[in-house]
C-alpha positions in Angstrom: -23.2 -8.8 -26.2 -21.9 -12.0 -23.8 -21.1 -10.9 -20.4 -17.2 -12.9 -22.1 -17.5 -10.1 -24.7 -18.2 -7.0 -22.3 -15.7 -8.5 -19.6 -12.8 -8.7 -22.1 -13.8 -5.6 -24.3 -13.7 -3.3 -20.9 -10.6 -5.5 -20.0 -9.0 -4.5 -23.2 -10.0 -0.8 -22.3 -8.3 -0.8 -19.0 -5.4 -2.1 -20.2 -5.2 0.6 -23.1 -6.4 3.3 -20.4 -3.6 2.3 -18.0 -1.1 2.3 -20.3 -2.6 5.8 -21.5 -2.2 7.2 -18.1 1.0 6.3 -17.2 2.3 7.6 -20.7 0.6 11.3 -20.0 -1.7 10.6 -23.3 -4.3 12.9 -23.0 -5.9 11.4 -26.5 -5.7 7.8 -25.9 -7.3 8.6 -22.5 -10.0 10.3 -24.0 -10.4 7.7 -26.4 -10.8 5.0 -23.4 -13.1 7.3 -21.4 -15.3 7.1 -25.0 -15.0 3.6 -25.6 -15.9 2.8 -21.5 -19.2 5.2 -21.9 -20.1 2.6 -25.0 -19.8 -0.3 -23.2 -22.1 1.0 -19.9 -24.4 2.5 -22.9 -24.7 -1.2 -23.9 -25.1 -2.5 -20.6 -28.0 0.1 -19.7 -29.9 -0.8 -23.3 -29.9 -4.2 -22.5 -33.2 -5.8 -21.6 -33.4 -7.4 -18.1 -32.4 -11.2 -18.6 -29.3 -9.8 -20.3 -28.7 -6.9 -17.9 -28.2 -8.8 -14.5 -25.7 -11.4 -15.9 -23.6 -8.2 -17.4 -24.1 -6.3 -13.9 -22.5 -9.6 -12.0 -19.7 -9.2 -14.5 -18.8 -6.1 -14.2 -18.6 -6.5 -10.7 -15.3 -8.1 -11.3 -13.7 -5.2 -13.0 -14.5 -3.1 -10.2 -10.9 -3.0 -8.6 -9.8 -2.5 -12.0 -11.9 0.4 -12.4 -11.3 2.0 -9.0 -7.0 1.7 -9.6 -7.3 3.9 -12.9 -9.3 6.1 -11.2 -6.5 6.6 -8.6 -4.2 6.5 -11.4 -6.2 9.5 -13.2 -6.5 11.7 -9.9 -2.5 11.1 -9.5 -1.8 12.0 -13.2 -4.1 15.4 -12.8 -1.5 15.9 -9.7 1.1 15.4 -11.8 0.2 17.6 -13.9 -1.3 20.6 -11.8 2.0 20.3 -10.0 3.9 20.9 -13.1 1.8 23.6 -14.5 1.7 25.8 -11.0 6.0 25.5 -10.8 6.4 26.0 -14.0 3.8 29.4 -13.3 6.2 30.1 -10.0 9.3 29.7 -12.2 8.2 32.1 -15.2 6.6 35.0 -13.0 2.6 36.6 -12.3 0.7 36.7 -15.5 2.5 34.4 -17.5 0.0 32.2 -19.3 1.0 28.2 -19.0 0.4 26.1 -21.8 1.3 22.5 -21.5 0.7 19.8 -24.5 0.6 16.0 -23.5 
């Protein structure tokens, strides 16, 4: 794979991700967080004249990367938040089940 291919594959992935989190899909997440481990599993299997040019491109994906993280801590705030009022609201003991 072309540092090109890997830059606009993850691109693509981001993109789907962010969407994903901002929506509250827990299955497309997922889905990116799978297809994101495939691309760095490509990255680490390649040999080293291939490796370096991919590191240098990743590099530029890196704010990317950092603003769905923030995004992902924020949505698990979200939805902590919701779970514990929801837990205040219905009383002790009551068990909590939300479906995104």
């Amino acid at each position: 794979m072309s540092p090109a291919d890997l830059l606009r594959e993850l691109r693509a992935v981001l993109e789907a991700e962010r969407d994903a989190i901002r929506r509250l899909d827990a299955g497309a997440i997922v889905t990116a967080s799978r297809s994101k481990e495939v691309l760095v599993a490509v990255v680490a299997a390649a040999v080293e004249p291939e490796r370096t040019p991919m590191l240098q491109a990743l590099a530029e994906v890196r704010g990317d990367l950092k603003r769905n993280l923030i995004l992902l801590a924020h949505a698990r705030d979200f939805v902590r938040d919701a779970v514990e009022r929801t837990r205040v609201r219905t009383g002790p003991g009551v068990r909590v089940s939300i479906s995104l």
